[in-house]
N, C-alpha and C positions, 0 to 999 in steps of 0.2 A: 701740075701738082696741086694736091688738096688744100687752099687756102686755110689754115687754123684760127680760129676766131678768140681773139686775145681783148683783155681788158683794160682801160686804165679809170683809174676813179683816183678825184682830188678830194678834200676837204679842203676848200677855202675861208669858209668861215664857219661858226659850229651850225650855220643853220645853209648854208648853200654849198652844194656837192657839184661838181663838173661831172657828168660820165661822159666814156663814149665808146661804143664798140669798133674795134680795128681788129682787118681782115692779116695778119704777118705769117709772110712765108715761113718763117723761123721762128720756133716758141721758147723765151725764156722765161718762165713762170717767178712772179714776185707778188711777195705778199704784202702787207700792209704793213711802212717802216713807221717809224716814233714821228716820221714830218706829216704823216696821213696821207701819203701820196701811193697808190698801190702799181706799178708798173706790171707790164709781160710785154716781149718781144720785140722783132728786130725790125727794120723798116727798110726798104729800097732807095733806092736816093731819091731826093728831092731832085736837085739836077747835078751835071757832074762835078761838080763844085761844092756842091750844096750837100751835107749829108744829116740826120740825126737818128739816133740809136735810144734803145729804152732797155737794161742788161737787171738781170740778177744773177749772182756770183757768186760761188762758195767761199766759206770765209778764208779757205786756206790758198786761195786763188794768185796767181802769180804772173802779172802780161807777159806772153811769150814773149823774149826777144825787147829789150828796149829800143829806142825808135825815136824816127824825128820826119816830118813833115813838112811839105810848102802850102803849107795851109793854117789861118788859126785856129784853134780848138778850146772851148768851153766842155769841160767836166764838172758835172754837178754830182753831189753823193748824196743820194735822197734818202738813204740810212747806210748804218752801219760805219767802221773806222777804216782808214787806209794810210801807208807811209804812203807820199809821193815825190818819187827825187826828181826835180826839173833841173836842167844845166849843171848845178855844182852843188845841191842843196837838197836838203830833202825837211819834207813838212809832211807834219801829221795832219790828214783831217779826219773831219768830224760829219754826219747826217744835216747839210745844209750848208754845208761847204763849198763856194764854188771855185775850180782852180782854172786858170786862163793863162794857156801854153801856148806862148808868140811861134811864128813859122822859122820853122830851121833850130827847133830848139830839142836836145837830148831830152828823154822823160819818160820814164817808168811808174808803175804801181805795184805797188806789193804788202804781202799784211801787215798789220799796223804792229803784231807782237803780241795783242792782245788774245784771249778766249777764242777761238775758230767761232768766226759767225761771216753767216751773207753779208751780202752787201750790195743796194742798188743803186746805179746811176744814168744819169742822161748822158749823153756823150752827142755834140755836136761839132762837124768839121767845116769850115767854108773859106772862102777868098773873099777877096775884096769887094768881086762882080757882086756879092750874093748883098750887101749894104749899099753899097754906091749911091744906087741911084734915092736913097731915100734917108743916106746922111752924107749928102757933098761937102766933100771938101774935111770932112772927117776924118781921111784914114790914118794920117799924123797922131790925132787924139786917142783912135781905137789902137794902135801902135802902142804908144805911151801905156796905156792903160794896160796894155795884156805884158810891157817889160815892166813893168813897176808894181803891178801888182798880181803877182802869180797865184795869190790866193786871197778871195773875198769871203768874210766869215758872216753869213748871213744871221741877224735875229730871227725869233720866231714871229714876230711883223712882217720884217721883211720877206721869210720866207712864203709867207701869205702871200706877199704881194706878187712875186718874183712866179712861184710854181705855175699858177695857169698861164706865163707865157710858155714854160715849155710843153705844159698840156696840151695848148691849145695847138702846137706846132705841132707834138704827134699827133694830134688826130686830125689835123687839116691834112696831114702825110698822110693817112692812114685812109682817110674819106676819097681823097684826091677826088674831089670837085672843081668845078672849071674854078678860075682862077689861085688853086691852091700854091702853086708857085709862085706867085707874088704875094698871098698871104702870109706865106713862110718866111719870105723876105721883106716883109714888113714887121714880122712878131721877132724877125731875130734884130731886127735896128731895134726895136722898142728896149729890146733885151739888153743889146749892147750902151744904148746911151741911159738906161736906170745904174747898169753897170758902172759907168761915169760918172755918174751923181753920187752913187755909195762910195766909191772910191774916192772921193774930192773929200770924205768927213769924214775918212777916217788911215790911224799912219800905217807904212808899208811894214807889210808882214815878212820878219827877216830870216825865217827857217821855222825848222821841230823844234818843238818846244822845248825838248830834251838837249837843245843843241850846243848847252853848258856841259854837259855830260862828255867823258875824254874823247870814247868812238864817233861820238857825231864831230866834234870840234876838231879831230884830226883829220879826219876823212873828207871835211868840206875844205879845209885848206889845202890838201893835197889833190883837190877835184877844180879847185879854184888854179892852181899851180899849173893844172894840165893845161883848162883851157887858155889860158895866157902864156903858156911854152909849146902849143900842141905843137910846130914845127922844129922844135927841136929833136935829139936823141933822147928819148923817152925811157927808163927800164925800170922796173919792180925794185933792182937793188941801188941804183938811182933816185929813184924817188924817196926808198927807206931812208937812204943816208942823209938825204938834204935835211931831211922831216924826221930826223932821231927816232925812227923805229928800225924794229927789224924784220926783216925781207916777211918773214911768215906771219910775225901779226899783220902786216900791212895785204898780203895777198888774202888773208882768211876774212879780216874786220869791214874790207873797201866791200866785197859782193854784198856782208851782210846788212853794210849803211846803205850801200843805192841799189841794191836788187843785182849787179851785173859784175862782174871780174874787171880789174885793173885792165888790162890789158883788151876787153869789148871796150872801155871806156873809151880809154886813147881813140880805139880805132873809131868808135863812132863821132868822138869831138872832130878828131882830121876828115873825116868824111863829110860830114857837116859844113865845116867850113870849104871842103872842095864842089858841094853841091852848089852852093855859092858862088864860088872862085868860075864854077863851067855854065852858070845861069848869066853871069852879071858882064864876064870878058869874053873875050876871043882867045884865052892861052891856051898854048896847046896843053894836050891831055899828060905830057912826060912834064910839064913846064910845073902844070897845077899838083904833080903827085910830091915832087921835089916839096914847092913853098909850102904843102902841109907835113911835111915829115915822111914822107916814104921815099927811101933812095932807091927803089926800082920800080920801076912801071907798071914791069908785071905784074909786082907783088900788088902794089897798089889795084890793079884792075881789079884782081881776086877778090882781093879785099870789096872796094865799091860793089863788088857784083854779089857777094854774099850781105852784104847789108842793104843795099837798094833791088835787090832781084834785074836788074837792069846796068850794063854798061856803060864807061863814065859819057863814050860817043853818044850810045843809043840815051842816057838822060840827059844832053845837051841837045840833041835832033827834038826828043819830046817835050823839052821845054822852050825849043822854039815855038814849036809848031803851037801850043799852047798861048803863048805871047801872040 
């Protein structure tokens, strides 16, 4: 297939420009947001572990499908606004925002509510292997770091400082010259322990800003509720009663505070905790659908295989084999 020739150009200071031309199978055309960082297109992986993306997205844009991973993940919003609900919470960012989603963690995006506008971002996914070797004995710290603080709100300093590491990562992906694989994993440890530093000076960001406002402060307690009873009997008019609403604000308010339906939530929190439950034991597969709340197997399977595209067997075989 015809390689498309994409661009990325930084302003790092008003008088020195990064370019560099990158050849991306996949073009998404972005223009030059309010941080001066101009993105297009999509990138191969680094290694299987190792991934990073460069997206522009309509403003009205909505991730298919919320989701969760066994991997960490750095999103950076190199312009434009976004709500983003992580676990039980949702935050608004902002063009220099970076939000750091720990492995095995529920997480959507969606628009912020504001005027329909684009929006661009970096999007990086990796393990453990991809830092190791070049911050031993770290992973405790980058753990901490990415439960504690879901969201770093970069200055316009920092954001100078901060952008040519992920420049230079897409275009060391993009170049792939000998050694770009350990480049990449050298520019994401640089990334993650600056990450550490800005975090240690400054306090934990505790939701949307609006999150005094009724809909958001019902809807994270009720999100909070789940994931601390996900093995219970779970139900819409259950929930309403505990949480003095009623059945149809609570089914119509919960999609439009976290992007997803009452009822995807549940199933993704109990799925979450069973992709765990089948990585971490040896229980059987009827043992682990029980302790997260599903009283049949079956259903249970359905379920796991409509959210992970894969079986709860066939994701315990692949996360062996993996280990």
């Amino acid at each position: 297939m015809r390689a498309i020739t994409a661009r990325l150009l930084l302003n790092w200071s008003p008088d020195s420009t990064f370019f560099a031309e990158m050849d991306w199978g996949s073009k998404f055309t972005c223009g030059r947001g309010r941080t001066g960082m101009n993105i297009e297109g999509q990138l191969e992986p680094i290694e299987r572990h190792f991934t990073i993306e460069a997206v522009r997205q309509p403003g009205r844009f909505t991730m298919v499908g919320e989701h969760f991973h066994d991997a960490w993940e750095i999103y950076y919003l190199v312009s434009g606004e976004r709500c983003y609900f992580i676990k039980n919470q949702t935050y608004h960012i902002r063009g220099g925002d970076v939000v750091l989603i720990p492995m095995d963690v529920l997480h959507k995006t969606s628009p912020s509510g504001r005027l329909s506008q684009p929006h661009e971002r970096i999007l990086i996914n990796f393990r453990t292997e991809a830092f190791a070797g070049y911050l031993p004995g770290r992973e405790g710290e980058i753990n901490r770091l990415f439960e504690d603080y879901p969201v770093v709100r970069l200055t316009a300093e920092e954001q100078n400082f901060m952008q040519p590491l992920f420049s230079r990562m897409l275009a060391e992906q993009s170049r792939r010259e000998t050694g770009y694989e350990d480049y990449c994993r050298l520019l994401l440890s640089e990334l993650l322990l600056n990450l550490v530093r800005l975090a240690e000076n400054r306090p934990v960001d505790d939701g949307e800003a609006e999150a005094g406002k009724r809909p958001y402060r019902e809807i994270a307690e009720v999100a909070k509720y789940i994931t601390a009873h996900y093995e219970e009997n779970l139900s819409l008019s259950g929930l309403a009663g505990r949480f003095h609403l009623s059945p149809y604000y609570l089914s119509h308010i919960f999609p439009r505070v976290t992007g997803m339906t009452l009822v995807a939530y549940i199933n993704r929190v109990r799925i979450e905790q069973a992709c765990r439950l089948l990585r971490e034991t040896e229980l059987p597969v009827t043992e682990i659908a029980y302790r997260v709340g599903y009283q049949s197997g079956t259903h249970f399977g359905r379920v796991f295989k409509k959210v992970k595209g894969i079986s709860p067997q066939g994701y315990r075989r692949e996360q062996g084999m993996l280990g």
